[in-house]
C-alpha positions as CSV (number, residue, x, y, z in Angstrom):
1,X,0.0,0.0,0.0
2,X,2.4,2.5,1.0
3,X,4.5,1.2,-1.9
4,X,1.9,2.4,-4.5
5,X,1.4,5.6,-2.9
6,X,5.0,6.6,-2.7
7,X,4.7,5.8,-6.6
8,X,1.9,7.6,-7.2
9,X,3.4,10.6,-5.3
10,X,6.8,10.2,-7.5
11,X,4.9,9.9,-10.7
12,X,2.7,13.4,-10.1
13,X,5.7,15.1,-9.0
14,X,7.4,13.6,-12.0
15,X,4.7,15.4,-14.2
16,X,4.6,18.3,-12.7
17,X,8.0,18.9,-13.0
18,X,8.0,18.1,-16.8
19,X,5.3,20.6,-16.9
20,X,7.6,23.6,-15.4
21,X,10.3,22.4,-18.6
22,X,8.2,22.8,-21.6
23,X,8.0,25.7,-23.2
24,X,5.3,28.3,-23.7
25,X,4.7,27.6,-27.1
26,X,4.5,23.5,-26.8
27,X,1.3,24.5,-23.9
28,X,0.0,26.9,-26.2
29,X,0.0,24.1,-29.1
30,X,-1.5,21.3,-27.1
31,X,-4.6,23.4,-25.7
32,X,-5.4,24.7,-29.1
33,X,-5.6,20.5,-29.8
34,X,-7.3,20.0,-26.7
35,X,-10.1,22.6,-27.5
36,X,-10.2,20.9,-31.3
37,X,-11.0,17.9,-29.9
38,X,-13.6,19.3,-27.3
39,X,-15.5,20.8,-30.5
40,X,-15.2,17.4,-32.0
41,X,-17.0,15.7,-29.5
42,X,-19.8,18.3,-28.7
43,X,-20.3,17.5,-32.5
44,X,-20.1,14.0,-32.2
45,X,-22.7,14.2,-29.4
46,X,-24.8,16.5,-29.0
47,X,-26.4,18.0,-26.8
48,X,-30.0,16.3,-25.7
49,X,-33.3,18.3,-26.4
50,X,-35.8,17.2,-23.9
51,X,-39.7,18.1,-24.7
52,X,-42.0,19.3,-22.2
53,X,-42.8,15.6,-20.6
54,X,-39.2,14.4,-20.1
55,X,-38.9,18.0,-18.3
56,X,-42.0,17.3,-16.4
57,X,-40.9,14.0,-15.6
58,X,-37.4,15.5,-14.1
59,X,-39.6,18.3,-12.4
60,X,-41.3,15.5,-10.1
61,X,-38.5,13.8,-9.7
62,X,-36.9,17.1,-8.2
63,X,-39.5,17.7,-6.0
C-alpha cells in the first residue's frame, strides 16, 4: 500500500516537473488541440433536447 502511494506521489511530481520544462509555445500548441477535440465531440454528441414531458418528468423527480 504505502509502496503504491509513494509511486503515485513520484509519478505526479514527475509530471509536474515536466510541466515547469516545456516551453510556452509547446502549452499553447497542445490546448489549441485539446479545444479541437472538445468541438469534435460536442459535435459528435450533441447536446439532448428534452420536450416538455421528459422535463416534467425531471420536475417531479426534483421535488
Amino acid at each position: 500500500m504505502s509502496l503504491r502511494l509513494l509511486y503515485l506521489i513520484f509519478s505526479r511530481l514527475l509530471g509536474w516537473f515536466a510541466l515547469l520544462a516545456r516551453s510556452s509555445a509547446s502549452k499553447d500548441v497542445e490546448l489549441l488541440v485539446l479545444r479541437h477535440e472538445v468541438a469534435v465531440l460536442r459535435r459528435a454528441n450533441p447536446k439532448p433536447r428534452f420536450d416538455w414531458a421528459d422535463r416534467a418528468y425531471l420536475a417531479a423527480l426534483v421535488r
